[in-house]
C-alpha positions, 0 to 999 in steps of 0.5 A, a space after each residue: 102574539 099581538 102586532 098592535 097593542 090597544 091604546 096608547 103607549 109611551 113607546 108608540 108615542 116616543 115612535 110618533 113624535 120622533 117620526 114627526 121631528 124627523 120627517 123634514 130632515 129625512 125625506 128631502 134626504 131620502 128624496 135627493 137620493 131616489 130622485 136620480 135613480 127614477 131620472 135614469 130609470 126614465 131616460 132608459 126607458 126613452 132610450 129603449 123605446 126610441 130603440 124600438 121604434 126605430 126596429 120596428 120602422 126598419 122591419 117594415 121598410 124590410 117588410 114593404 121593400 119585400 113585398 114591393 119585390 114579390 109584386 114586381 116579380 109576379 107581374 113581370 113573369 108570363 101567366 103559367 100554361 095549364 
């Protein structure tokens, strides 16, 4: 079974010329429909990393309000007797 046959053929073209005449009238087509759905594949893409980032600040505050705890408690306490 043959995909491309050898030389040029009436039907390859008819396929060609077609694909030529019409490629101006498809593609702003074609392009007013992908482009709002690429518009909001990035406007969720900076939702979810503005989402991120502020996740991430608040577990280091977390993780530095802890730490700052641990510090304080461990100075604070008298020096274990052996």
């Amino acid at each position: 079974m043959k995909f491309v046959p050898k030389g040029l053929t009436v039907g390859n073209v008819a396929i060609g010329v077609g694909i030529v005449l019409l490629a101006p009238i498809v593609l702003p087509v074609i392009g007013s429909i992908v482009k709002p759905v690429v518009k909001a594949a990035i406007k969720g893409s900076l939702v979810a990393y503005e989402g991120v980032r502020v996740a991430f600040a608040e577990a280091r505050e977390s993780l530095e309000d802890l730490t700052a705890e641990a510090k304080s408690e461990i100075a604070g306490e008298p020096a274990a007797e052996e």
